[in-house]
C-alpha positions as CSV (number, residue, x, y, z in Angstrom):
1,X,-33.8,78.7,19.0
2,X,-30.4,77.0,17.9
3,X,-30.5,74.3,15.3
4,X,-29.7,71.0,16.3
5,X,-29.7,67.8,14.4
6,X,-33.3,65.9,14.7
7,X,-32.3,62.8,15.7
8,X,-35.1,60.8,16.8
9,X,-35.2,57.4,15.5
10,X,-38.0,54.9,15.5
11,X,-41.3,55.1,17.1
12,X,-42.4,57.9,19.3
13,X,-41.9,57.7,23.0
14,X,-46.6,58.7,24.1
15,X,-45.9,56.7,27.4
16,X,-45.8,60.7,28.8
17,X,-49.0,61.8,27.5
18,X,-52.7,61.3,28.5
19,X,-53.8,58.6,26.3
20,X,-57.9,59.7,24.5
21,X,-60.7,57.3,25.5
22,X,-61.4,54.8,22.4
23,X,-62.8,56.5,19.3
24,X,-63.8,55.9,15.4
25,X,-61.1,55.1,13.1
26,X,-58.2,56.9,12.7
27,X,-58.6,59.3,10.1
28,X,-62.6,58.2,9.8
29,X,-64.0,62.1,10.3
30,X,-63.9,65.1,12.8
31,X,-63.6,62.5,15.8
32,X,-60.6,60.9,15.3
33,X,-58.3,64.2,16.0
34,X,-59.8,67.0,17.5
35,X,-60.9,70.8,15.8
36,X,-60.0,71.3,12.8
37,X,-57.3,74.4,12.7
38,X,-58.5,77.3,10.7
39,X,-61.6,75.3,9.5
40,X,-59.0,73.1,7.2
41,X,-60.9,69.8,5.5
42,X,-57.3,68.0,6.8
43,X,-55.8,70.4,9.4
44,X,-55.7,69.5,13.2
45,X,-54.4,71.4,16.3
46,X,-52.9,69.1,18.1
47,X,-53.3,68.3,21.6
48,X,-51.9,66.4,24.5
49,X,-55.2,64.3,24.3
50,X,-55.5,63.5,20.6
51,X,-51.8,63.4,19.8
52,X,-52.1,59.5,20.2
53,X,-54.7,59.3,17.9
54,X,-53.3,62.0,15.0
55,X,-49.9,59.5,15.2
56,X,-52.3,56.6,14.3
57,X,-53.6,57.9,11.8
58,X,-50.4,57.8,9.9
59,X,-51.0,54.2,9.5
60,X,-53.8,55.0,7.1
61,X,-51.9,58.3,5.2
62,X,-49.2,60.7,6.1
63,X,-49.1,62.8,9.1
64,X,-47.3,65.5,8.8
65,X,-46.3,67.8,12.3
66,X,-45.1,71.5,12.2
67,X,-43.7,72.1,14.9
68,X,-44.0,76.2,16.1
69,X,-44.1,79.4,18.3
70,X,-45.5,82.4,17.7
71,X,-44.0,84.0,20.5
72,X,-40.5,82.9,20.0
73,X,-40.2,83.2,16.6
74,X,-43.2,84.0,14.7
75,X,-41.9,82.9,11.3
76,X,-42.6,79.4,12.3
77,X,-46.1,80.5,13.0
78,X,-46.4,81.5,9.0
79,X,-45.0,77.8,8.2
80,X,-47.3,76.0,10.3
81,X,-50.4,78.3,8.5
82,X,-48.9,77.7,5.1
83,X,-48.8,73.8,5.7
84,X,-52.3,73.7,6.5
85,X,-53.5,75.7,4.2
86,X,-51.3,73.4,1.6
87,X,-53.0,70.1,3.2
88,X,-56.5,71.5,1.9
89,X,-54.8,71.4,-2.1
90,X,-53.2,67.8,-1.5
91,X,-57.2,66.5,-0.5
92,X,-56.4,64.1,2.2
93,X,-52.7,63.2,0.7
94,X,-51.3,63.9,3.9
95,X,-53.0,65.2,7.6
96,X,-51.8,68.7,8.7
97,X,-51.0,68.1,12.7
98,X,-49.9,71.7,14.1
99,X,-48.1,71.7,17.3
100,X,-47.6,75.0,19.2
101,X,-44.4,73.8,21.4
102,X,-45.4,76.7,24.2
103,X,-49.0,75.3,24.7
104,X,-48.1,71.6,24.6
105,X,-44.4,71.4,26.1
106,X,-45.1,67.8,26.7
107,X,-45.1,66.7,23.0
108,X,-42.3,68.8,21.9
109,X,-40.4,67.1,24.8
110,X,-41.9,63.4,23.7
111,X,-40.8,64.1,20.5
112,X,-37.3,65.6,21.3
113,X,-37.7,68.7,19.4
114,X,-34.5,70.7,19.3
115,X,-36.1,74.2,17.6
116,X,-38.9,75.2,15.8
117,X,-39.9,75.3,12.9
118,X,-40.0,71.7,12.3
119,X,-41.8,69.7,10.0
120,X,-41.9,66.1,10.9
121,X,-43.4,63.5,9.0
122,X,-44.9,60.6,10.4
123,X,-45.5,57.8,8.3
124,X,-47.0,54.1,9.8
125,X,-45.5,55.6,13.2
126,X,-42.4,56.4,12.5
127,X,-41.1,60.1,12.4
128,X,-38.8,61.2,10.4
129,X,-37.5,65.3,9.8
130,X,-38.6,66.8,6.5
131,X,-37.8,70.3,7.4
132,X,-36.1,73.0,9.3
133,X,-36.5,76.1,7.8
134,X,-39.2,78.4,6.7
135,X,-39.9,78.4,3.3
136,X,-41.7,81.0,0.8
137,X,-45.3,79.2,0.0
138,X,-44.4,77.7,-3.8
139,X,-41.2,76.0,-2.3
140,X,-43.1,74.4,0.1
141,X,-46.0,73.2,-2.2
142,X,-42.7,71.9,-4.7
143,X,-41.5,70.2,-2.1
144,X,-44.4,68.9,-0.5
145,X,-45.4,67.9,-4.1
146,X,-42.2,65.8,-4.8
147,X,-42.4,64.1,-1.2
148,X,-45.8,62.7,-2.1
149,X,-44.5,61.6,-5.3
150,X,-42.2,59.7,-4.0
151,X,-44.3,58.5,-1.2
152,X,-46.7,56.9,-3.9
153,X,-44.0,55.1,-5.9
154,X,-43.4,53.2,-2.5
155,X,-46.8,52.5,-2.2
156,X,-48.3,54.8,0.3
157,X,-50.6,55.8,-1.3
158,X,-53.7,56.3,1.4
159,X,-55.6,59.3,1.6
160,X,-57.0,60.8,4.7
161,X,-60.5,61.6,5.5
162,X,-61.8,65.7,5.5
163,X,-62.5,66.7,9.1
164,X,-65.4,68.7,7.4
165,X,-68.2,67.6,5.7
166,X,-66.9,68.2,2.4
167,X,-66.1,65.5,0.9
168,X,-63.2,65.0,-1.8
169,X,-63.5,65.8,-5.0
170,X,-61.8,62.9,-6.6
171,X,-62.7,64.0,-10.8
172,X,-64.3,62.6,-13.2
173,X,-62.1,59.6,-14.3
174,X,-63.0,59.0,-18.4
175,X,-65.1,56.2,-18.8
176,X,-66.3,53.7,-22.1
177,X,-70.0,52.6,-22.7
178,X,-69.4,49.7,-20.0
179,X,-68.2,51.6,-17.3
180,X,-64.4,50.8,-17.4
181,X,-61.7,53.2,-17.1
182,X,-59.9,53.0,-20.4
183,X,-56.7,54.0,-19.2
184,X,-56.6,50.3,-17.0
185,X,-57.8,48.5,-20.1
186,X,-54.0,47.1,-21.1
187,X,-53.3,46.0,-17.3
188,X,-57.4,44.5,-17.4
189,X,-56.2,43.0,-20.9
190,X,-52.7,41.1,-19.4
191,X,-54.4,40.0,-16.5
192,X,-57.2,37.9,-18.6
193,X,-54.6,36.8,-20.9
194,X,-52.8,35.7,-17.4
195,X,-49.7,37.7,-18.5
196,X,-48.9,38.9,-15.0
197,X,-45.5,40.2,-15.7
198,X,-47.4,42.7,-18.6
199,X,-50.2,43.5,-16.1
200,X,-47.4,44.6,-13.4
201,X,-45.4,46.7,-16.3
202,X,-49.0,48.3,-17.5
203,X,-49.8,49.0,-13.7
204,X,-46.4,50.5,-13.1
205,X,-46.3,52.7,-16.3
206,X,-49.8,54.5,-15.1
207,X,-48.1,55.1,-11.4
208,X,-45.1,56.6,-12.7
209,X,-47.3,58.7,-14.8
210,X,-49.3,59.9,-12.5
211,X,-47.8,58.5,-8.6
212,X,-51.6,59.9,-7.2
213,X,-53.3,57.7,-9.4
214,X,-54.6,55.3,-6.2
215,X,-56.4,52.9,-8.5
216,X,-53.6,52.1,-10.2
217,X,-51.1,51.9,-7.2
218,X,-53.6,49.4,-5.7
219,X,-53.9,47.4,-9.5
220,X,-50.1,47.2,-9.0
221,X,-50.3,45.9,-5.6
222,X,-52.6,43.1,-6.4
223,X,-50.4,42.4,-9.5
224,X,-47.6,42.2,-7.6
225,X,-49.0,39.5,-5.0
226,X,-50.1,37.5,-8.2
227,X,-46.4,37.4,-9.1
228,X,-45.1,36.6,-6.1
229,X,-47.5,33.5,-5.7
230,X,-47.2,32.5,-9.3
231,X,-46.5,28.3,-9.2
232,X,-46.9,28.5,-5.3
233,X,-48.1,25.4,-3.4
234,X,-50.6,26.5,-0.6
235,X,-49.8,23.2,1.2
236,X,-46.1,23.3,1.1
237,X,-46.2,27.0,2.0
238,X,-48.3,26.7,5.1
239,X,-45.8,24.2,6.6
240,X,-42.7,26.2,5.7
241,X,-44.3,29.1,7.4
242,X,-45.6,26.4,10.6
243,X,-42.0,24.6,10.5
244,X,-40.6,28.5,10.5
245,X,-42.4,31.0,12.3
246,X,-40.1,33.8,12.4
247,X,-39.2,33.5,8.4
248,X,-40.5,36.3,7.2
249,X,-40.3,35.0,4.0
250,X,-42.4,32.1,4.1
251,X,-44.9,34.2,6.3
252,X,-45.5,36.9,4.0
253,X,-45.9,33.9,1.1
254,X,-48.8,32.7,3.1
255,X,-50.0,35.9,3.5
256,X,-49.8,36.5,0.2
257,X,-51.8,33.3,-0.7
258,X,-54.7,33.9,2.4
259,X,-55.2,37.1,0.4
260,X,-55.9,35.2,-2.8
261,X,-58.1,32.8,-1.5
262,X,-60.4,35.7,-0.1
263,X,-58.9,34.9,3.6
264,X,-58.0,38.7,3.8
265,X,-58.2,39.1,7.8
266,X,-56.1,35.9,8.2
267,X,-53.0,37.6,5.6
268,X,-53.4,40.6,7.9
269,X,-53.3,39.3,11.2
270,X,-50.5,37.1,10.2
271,X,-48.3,39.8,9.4
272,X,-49.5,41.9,11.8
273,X,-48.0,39.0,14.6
274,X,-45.0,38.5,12.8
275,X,-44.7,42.0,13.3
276,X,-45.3,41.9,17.0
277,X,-42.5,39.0,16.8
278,X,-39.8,40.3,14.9
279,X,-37.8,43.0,15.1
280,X,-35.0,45.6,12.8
281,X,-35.3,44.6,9.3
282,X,-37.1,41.5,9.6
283,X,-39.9,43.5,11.5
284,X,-39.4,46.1,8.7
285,X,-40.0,44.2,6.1
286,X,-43.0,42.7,7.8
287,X,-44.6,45.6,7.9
288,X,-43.6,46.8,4.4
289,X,-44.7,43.6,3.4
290,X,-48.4,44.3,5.2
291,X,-48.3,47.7,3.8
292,X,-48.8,46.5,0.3
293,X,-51.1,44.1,1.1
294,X,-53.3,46.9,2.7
295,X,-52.5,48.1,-1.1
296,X,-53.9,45.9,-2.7
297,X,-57.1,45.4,-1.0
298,X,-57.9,48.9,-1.0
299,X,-57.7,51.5,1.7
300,X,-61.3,52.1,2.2
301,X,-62.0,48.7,3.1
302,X,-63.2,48.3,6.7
303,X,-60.4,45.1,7.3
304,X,-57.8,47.4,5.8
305,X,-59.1,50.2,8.5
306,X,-58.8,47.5,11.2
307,X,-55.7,46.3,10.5
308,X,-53.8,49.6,10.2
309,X,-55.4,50.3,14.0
310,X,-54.2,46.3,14.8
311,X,-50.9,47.4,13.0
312,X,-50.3,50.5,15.1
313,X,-51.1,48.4,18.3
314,X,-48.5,46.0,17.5
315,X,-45.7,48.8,16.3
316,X,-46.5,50.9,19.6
């Protein structure tokens, strides 16, 4: 097929396709997308009825589609097997979604595919092209490798679920006699000293040493919404964001401060309206904004679950 610039911006057009009957969680175990392909832990053909479901489970981690035909040129067959074969190293890092464009026209055409192969990544709903070419096996695991990287120093840093039941091997972190993790004991230390600008530098210094490092991405998060409230006034806060409702500013302060106080479903389901609201950068930010809040509190929680499916509702 002749290459074309991808240019499909935003979300994805699923008002075409059959829509699944409501299931568990997106990304929550082998019912929230279909077979697993080639018995991969996080591989999935994909399907006209669980293509809606695979796209919402970007919310919770990476989705990332390879778009392919065998028949028309078989190369892009290799990528698509190499992908998912990749997604089992990356445990849960991203979701391997393989499309074959001849047995599901309907989402190539949704998705305005212009040739195969095609790798799109989808990430909180919105695709973007990551590539175009078939690649030998290291060069994809490099790049595949520095994506993620760079995924976690924004602070996506989720992890899918195995569509098997074997469950992720997530190492033995080095512990003291007390159970602590030593290497969190200077961002621990700053926070009881209530040095929150040394706990956010000590957080940020284990991500960029190690970006898949989730427990200290979400130590940075939570940092983060202690700076930003730091000499806040709860009060004054709730009626800039009442006399303001489309600020995102003094929304996402209140947010920020519902979160604190333990109020964590209120923070989301703030954000998630303003969200539903706003729109271009301001709805961007919103949802950034969210993102890091979902962070913070951990993405195994069962609110952080619900609000990435509340999340997805509002984006779609």
């Amino acid at each position: 097929m002749t290459q074309q610039p991808f240019s499909r911006p935003g979300a994805i057009d699923l008002s075409g396709l059959k829509r699944p009957a409501p299931s568990a969680p997106a990304g929550a175990g082998p019912s929230s997308g279909g077979a697993p392909a080639a018995g991969g832990a996080y591989s999935v053909t994909v399907t006209e009825e669980n293509f809606q479901g695979i796209i919402e489970s970007s919310m919770t981690a990476p989705v990332l589609l390879a778009f392919y035909s065998r028949s028309r040129m078989p190369e892009s067959g290799q990528l698509a097997d190499d992908l998912a074969s990749l997604s089992g190293e990356f445990e849960g890092r991203f979701l391997a979604g393989l499309v074959d464009i001849d047995a599901t026209p309907q989402i190539a055409q949704a998705m305005q595919i212009p040739s195969v192969p095609l790798v799109v990544a989808v990430i909180d709903g919105r695709p973007m092209p990551l590539l175009q070419d078939v690649v030998p096996l290291e060069e994809l695991r490099a790049a595949l490798t520095q994506v993620m990287q760079q995924l976690t120093t924004q602070g996506v840093t989720g992890r899918h679920q195995p569509r098997t039941s074997q469950p992720v091997d997530e190492g033995d972190a080095p512990e003291d006699e007390t159970g602590a993790d030593p290497r969190y004991a200077a961002a621990q230390a700053a926070l009881e000293a209530d040095d929150i600008d040394g706990a956010v530098a000590e957080y940020q210094k284990l991500v960029d040493a190690n970006p898949a490092d989730t427990e200290a991405a979400a130590g940075l998060a939570m940092a983060r919404v202690l700076q930003r409230t730091r000499g806040a006034d709860l009060q004054a806060a709730r009626d800039a964001a009442a006399a303001s409702p489309e600020d995102v500013a003094a929304q996402t302060l209140v947010a920020d401060l519902d979160l604190l106080g333990g109020h964590v479903d209120d923070a989301f389901n703030r954000l998630i309206e303003l969200v539903r609201r706003t729109s271009d950068k301001d709805r961007d930010a919103a949802r950034e904004h969210l993102l890091g809040l979902f962070g913070a509190v951990g993405n195994d929680d069962p609110r952080v679950l619900r609000g990435r499916q509340n999340l997805a509702s509002a984006l779609f």
